[in-house]
Structures are given as structure tokens and as C-alpha cells.
LUMKOLGU-654269 format. One record per residue: x, y, z of N, C-alpha, C in turn. Coordinates in pm, whole numbers, padded with zeros to 5 digits, always signed. Example, Ala and Ser with C-alpha at 12.3 -4.5 7.8 and 13.67 -1.06 7.14 Angstrom:
# residues 2
+01319-00569+00780+01230-00450+00780+01320-00330+00780+01285-00225+00708+01367-00106+00714+01290+00003+00787
//
This chain:
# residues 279
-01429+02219-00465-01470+02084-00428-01356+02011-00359-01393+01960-00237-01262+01880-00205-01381+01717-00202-01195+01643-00240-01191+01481-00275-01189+01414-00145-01278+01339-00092-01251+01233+00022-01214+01112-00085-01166+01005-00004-01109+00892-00040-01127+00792+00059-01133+00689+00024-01203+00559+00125-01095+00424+00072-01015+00378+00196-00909+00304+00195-00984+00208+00290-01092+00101+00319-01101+00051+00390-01126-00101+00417-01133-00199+00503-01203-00257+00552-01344-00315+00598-01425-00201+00553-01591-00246+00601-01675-00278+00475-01629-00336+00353-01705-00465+00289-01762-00329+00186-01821-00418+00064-01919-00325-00039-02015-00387-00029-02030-00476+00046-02236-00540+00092-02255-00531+00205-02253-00381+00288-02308-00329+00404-02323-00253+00434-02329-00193+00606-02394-00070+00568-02293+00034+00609-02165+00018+00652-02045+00094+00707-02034+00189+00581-01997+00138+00471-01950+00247+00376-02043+00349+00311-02170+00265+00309-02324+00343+00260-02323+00478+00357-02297+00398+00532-02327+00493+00598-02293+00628+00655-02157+00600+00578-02013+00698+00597-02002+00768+00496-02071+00750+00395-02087+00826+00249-02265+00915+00299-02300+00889+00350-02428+00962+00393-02414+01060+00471-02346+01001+00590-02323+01106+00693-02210+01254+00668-02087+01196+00542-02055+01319+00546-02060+01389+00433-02194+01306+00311-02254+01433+00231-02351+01499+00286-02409+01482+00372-02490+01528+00486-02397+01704+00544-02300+01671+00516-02216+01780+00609-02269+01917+00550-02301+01896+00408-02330+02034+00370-02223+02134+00288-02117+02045+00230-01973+02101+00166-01986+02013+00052-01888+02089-00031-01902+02023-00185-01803+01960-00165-01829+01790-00179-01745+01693-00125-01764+01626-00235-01697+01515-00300-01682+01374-00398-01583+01272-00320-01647+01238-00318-01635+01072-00253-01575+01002-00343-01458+00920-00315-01402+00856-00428-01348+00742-00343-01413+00577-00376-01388+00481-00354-01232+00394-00385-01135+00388-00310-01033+00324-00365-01034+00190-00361-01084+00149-00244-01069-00046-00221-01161+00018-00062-01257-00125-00059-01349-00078+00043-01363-00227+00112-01313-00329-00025-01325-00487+00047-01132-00545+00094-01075-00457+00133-00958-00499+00230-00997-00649+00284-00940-00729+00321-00954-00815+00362-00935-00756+00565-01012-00822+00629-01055-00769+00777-00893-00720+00884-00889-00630+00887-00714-00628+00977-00628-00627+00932-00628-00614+00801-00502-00648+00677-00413-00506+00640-00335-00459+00783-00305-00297+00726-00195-00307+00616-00111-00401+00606+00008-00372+00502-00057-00403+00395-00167-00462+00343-00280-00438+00250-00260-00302+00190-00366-00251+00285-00443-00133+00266-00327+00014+00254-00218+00000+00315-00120+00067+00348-00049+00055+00222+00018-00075+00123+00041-00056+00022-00044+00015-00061-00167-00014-00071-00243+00126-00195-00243+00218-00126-00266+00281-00015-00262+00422-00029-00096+00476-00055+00024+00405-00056+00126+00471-00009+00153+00452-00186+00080+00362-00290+00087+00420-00417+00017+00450-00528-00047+00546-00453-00214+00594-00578-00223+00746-00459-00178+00790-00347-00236+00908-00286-00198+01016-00342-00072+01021-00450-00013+01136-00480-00057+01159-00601-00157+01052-00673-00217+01060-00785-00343+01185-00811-00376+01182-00667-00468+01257-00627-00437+01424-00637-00532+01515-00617-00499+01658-00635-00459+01676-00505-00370+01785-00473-00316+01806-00343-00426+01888-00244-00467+01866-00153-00542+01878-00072-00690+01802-00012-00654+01680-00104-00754+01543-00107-00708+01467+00042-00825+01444+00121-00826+01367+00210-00836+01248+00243-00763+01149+00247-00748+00995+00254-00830+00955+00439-00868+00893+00378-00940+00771+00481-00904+00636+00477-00839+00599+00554-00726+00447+00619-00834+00422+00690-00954+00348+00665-01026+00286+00790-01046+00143+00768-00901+00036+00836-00864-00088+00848-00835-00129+00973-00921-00192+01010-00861-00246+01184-01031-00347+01252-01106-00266+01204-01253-00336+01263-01258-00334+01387-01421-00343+01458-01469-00282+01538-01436-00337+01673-01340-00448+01675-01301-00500+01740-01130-00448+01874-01101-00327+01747-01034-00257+01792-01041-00133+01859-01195-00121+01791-01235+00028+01830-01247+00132+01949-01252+00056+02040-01275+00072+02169-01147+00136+02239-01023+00033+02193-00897+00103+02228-00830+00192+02131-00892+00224+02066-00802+00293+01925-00787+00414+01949-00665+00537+01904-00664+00632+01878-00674+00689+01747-00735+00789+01723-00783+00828+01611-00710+00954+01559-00597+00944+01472-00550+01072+01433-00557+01155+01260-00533+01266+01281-00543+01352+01148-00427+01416+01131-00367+01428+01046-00255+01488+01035-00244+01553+00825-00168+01663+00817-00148+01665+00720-00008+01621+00576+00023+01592+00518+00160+01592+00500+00146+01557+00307+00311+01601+00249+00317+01616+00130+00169+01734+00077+00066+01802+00153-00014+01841+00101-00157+01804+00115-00153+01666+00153-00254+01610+00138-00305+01590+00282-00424+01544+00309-00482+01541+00428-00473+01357+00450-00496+01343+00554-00485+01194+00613-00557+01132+00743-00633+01067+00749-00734+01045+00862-00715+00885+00893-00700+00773+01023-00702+00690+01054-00683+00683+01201-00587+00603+01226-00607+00507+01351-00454+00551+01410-00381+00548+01507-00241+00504+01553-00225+00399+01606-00219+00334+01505-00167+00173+01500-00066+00117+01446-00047+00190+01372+00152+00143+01394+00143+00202+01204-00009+00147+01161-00015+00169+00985+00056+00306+00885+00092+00390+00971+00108+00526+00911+00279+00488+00874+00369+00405+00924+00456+00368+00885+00511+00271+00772+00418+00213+00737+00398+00144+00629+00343+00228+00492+00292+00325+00487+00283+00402+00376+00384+00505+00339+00431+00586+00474+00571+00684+00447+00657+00673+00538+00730+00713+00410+00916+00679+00439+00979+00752+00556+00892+00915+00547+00919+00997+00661+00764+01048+00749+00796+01020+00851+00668+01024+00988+00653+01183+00977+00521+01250+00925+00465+01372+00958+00496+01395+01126+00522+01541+01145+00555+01596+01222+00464+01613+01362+00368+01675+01330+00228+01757+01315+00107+01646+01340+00108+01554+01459-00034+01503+01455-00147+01526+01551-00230+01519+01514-00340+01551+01615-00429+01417+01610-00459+01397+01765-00541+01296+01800-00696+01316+01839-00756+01259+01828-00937+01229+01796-00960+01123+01935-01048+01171+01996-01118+01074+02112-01264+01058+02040-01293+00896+02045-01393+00829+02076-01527+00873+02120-01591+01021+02151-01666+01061+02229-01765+01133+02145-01894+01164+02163-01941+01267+02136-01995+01394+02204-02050+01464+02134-02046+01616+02218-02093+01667+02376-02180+01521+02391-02187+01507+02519-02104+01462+02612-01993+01393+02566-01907+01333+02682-01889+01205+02631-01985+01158+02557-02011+00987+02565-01953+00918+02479-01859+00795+02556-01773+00724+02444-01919+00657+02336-01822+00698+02178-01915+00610+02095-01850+00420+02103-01949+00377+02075-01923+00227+02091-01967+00155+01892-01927+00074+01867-02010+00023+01746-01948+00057+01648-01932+00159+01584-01888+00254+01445-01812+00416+01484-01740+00411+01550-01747+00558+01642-01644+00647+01492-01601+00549+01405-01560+00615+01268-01673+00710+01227-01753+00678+01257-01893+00726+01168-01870+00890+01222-01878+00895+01388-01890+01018+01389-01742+01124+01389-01630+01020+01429-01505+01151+01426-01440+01168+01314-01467+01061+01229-01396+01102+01062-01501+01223+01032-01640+01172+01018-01735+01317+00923-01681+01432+01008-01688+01433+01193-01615+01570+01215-01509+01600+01182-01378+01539+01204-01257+01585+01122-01248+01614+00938-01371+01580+00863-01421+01657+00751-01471+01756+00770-01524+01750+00838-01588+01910+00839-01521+01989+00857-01414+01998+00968-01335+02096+01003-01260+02128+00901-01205+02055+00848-01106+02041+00729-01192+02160+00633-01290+02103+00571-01355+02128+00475-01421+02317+00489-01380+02329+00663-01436+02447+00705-01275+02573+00699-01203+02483+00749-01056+02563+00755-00926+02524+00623-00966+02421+00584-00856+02376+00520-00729+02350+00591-00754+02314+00707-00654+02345+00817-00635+02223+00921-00567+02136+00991-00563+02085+01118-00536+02175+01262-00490+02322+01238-00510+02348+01338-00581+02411+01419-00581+02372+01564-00756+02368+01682-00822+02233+01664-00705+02172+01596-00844+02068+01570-00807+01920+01659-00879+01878+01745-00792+01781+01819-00698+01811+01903-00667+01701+01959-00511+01736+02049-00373+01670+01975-00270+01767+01969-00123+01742+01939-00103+01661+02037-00028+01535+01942+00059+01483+02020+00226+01442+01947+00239+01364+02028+00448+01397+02010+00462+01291+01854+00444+01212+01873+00418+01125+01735+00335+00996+01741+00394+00957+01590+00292+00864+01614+00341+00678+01601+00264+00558+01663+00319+00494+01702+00339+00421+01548+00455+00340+01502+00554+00325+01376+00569+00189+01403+00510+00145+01273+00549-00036+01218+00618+00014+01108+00753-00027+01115+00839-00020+00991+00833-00141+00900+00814-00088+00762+00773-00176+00616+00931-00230+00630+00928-00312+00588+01058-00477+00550+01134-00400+00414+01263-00372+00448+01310-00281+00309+01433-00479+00274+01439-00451+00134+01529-00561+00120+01686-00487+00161+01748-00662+00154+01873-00616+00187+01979-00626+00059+02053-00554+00048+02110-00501-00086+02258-00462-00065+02347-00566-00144+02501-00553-00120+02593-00562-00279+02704-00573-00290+02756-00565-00393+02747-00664-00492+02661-00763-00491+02650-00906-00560+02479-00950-00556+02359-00912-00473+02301-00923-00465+02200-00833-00379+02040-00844-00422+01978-00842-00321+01836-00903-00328+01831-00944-00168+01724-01012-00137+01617-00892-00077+01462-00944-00130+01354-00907-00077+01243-00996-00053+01101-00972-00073+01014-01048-00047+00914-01000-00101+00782-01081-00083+00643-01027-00236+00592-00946-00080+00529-00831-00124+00450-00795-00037+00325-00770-00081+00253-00775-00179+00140-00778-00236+00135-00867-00375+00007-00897-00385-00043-00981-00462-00150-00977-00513-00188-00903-00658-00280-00777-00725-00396-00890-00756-00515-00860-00805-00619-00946-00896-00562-01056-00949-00465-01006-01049-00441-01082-01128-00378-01216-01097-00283-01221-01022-00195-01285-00933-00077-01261-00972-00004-01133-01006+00060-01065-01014+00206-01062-00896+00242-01078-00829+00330-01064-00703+00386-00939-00699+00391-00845-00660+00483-00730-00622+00568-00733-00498+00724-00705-00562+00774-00737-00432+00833-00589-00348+00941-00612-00268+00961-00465-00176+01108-00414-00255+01140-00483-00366+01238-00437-00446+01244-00289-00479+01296-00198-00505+01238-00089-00570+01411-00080-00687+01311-00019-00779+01456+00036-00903+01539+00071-00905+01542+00165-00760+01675+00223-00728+01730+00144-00632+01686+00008-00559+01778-00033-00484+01844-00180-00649+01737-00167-00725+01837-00257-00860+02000-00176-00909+01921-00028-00928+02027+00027-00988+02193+00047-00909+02111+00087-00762+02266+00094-00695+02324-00048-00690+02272-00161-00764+02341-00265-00738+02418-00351-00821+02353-00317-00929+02359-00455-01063+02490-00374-01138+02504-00254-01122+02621-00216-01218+02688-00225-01381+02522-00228-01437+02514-00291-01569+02565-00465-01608+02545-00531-01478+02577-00712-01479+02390-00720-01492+02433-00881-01540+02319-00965-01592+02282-01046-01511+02125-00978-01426+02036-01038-01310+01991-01164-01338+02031-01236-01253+01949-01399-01196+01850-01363-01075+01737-01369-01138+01613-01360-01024+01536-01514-00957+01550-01540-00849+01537-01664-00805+01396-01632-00719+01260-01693-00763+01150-01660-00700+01087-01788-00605+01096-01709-00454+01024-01806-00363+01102-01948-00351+01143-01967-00418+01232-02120-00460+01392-02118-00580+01463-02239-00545+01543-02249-00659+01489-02280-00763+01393-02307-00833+01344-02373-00921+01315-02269-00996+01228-02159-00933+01161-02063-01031+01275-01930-01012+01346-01955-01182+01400-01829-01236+01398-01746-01385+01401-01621-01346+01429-01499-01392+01534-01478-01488+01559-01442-01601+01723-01410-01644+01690-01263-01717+01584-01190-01675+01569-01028-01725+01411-00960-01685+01471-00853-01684+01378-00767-01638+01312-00701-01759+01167-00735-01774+01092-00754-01901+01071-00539-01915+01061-00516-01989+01011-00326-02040+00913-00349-02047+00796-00473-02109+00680-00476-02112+00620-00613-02110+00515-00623-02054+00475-00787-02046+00465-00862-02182+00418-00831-02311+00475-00874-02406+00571-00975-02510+00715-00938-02436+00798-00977-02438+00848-01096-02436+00710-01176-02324+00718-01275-02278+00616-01378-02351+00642-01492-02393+00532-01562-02434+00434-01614-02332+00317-01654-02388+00184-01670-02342+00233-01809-02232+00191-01789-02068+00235-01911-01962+00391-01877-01890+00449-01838-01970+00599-01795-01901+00582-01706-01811+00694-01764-01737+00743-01626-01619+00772-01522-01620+00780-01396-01611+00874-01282-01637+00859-01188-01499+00933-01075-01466+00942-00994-01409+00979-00866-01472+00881-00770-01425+00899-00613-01505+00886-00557-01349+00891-00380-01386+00891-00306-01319+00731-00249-01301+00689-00253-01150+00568-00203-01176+00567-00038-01184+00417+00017-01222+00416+00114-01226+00461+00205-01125+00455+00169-00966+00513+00190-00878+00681+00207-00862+00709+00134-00941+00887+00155-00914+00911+00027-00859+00853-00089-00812+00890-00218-00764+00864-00303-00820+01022-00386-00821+01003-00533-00929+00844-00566-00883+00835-00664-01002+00705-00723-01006+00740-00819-01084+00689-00951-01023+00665-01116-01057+00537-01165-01119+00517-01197-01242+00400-01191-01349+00437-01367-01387+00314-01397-01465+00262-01476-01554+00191-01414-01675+00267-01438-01801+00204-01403-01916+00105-01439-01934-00024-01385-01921-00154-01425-01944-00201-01530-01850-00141-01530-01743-00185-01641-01643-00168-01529-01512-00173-01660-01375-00190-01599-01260-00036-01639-01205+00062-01533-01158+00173-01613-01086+00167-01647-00950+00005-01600-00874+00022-01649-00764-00020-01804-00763-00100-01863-00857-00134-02003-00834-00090-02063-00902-00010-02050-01029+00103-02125-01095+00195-02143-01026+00299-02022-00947+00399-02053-00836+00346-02065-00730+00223-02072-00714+00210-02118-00570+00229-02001-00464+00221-01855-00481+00311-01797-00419+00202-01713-00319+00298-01645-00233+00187-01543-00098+00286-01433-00075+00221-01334+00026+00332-01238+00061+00384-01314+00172+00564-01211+00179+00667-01258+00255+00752-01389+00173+00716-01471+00056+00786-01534+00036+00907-01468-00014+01026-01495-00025+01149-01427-00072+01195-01429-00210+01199-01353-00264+01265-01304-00402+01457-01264-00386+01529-01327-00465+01651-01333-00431+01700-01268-00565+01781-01156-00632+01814-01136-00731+02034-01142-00700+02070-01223-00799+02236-01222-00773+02276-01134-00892+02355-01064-00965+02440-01001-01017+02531-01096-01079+02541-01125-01179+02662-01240-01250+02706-01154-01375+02855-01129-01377+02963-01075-01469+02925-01115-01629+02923-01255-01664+02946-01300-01773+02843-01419-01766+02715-01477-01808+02642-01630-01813+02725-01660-01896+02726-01833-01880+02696-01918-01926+02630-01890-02088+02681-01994-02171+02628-02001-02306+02450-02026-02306+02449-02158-02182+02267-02188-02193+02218-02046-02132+02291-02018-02063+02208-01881-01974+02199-01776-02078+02272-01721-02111+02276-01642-02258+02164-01700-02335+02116-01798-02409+02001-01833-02477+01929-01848-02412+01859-01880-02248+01781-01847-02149+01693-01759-02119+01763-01610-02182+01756-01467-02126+01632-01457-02178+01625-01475-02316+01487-01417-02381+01376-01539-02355+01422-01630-02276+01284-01708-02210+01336-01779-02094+01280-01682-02037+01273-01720-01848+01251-01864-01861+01247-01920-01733+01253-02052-01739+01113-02090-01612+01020-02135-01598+00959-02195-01518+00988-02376-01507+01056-02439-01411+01043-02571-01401+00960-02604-01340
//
């Protein structure tokens, strides 16, 4: 059985995803369809690009991801590529999105034209027909190659890494979960090469809203307080105990998260630690 996967843009009250789940159980291969997020907000690739770049490896290796974020508005000029990498299969657009999920650009891509077997550009949904064919083939060879045309690479929007020095580092929220959760572009290992066993001041979006530890579990924190833990992902993450931190702080992606490194607090800062402070 191979796993498709659906990363998209075209809504769960219509007929794009109904119709894309039809057409390529239709193919005639033992396929499972597995929905990841289907209501993306319209054009939103660093969205959609953050979940696949942390839930694809969750998957069994040879599961095929579907990135279909951009809308039909693009469609017309879009290139459509397949490529394989880490194992896994990968189907979308070359729009810059494939850089925002990995760190290193697959080698190996092959591009998809717009057309069908007659010649004729599709217009409207033209996903409909070159994703189910690039399943099939897949599903027929286990393979990308013959399939499409190679080309040299592919075109690269580089993700916002923070900047990280001997006293500090700054990043920014780049997602913002159900809950109102903030996740920022921090990751653990750019904490660890930094903090040197010193005691983090996390300054969120503002001077006002701070941090004095990095929580092991939400818990920790009483019910309304601030805290920051590590998400499951490996990147700080900005929480509200039992609340929302995007509409308590007010907060969105790109606002800036500032963490400093300090030797020795302060006596109030020392009694601080075990309760963050929201003013």
C-alpha cells in the first residue's frame, strides 16, 4: 500500500479535495489517502511548508507528499515538479516553497507541464490531472525516473534562520498553532551553542513580555501565565497556560523573540524564574 498525503490550500467545503481523492483512487493501486491540513489559508506557503517540513518524516519512507498551496490563480504560470528525497516522494509547484521545508535542495528534479495527452494546456484545476499522473507512475515504478523532464534545480525561498552570537539570539514566531501557541524559528541547538549553561531572559515581541526559563512541560506554569517550552519539533515555543498567547500577547508571525544570556540575575530575577512575568 502506498500513503498519499494532502498539504493543501483548496478548503474542506469543496470540491478540489473530494475531487483529487476520486480521481486518484480511481487509478486502480492500493493507495490511502491521508489528510494533513487541507484548509491552509489561500497562498500561505510558509504555512503549509512549516507542516510538511515537521510531520513528513513521521510518515513511512516511501509516502508521497502533496504541497498543493498557491491557487488557481497561479496556475497557468506554474511549474509543476516531482522529485524524490530522504526517501520519500514529493509533488508541488516551483515556487520558491521547496526551500522552506529543507535545509538541503534535492538534487534530482523533474518537471510536469500543464497539458494533457493531447497537447492541451489544462486550465481550472490542471492539479487534478498531473498530480494523479505523477501517482501513478510512482505507484507503477516506485521510481521518478522517465518521468517528466530533469531540470537543473529548483527555484529557492530561503526560511529566516535567527541570528545567534555569544550573548544572545534573536528570532521571530513563524507559526501560530490552534491554540495560539507561537512557535518561533529558534531551534535547541542554536540555544545550546549559545547559552553555555547561563540563565535565559526571553523578551517576546515587546519589552514588556518576559521569559526567565524554558518550561520541560507546560505544567510548570500556573493557569494564565506565560511560559516557553520546547516544541515537539525542536523549536522554542511561546505558550499561555491554559489560554491563547496569540490574543493575550497580541501576537502574529515575524514578530521578534529576543533571548540574552545573563551570568548571575538579580535577587527579584532569581524569585522570577519559577513565574514568568506577563505585564
Amino acid at each position: 500500500m502506498s500513503i498519499i498525503t494532502l498539504i493543501t490550500d483548496w478548503g474542506t467545503d469543496g470540491s478540489y479535495v473530494g475531487t483529487m481523492k476520486g480521481k486518484i483512487l480511481s487509478l486502480g493501486h492500493d493507495l490511502l489517502i491521508v489528510d494533513i491540513a487541507n484548509d491552509i489559508k489561500p497562498y500561505d506557503k510558509i504555512h503549509a511548508a512549516y507542516i510538511l517540513r515537521n510531520c513528513y518524516t513521521i510518515f513511512p519512507k516511501g509516502t508521497i507528499h502533496i504541497l498543493g498551496v498557491g491557487g488557481n490563480l497561479e496556475n497557468q504560470k506554474a511549474e509543476f515538479v516531482a522529485f524524490e528525497h530522504n526517501g520519500y516522494f514529493f509533488i508541488g509547484k516551483n515556487d520558491g516553497i521547496w526551500g522552506l521545508v529543507f535545509d538541503e535542495i534535492p538534487q534530482e528534479i523533474y518537471s510536469f507541464s500543464n497539458t494533457n495527452t493531447e497537447g492541451q494546456t489544462i486550465h481550472g484545476f490542471p492539479e487534478l490531472i498531473v498530480y494523479s499522473s505523477i501517482i501513478d507512475a510512482i505507484s507503477k515504478t516506485k521510481t521518478l525516473n522517465n518521468i517528466g523532464t530533469p531540470i537543473k534545480k529548483l527555484f529557492v525561498r530561503h526560511r529566516q534562520l535567527p541570528t545567534v552570537n555569544s550573548n544572545s539570539i534573536i528570532g521571530e514566531i513563524v507559526f501560530i498553532d490552534n491554540y495560539g501557541n507561537a512557535i518561533t524559528n529558534i531551534s535547541i541547538d542554536d540555544y545550546n551553542r549559545a547559552h553555555n549553561g547561563r540563565q535565559c531572559k526571553i523578551h517576546i515581541a515587546s519589552l514588556r513580555n518576559i521569559i526567565y526559563q524554558i518550561n520541560s512541560s507546560y505544567e510548570q506554569t500556573e493557569r494564565g501565565e506565560i511560559l516557553a517550552i520546547w516544541s515537539y519539533s525542536g523549536f522554542l515555543e511561546v505558550a499561555i497556560a491554559n489560554g491563547s498567547a496569540k490574543d493575550l500577547l497580541n501576537l502574529s508571525v515575524s514578530n521578534s523573540v529576543r533571548i540574552t544570556f545573563i551570568d548571575e540575575f538579580s535577587e527579584a530575577q532569581l524569585t522570577a524564574q519559577a513565574k514568568s512575568t506577563l505585564f
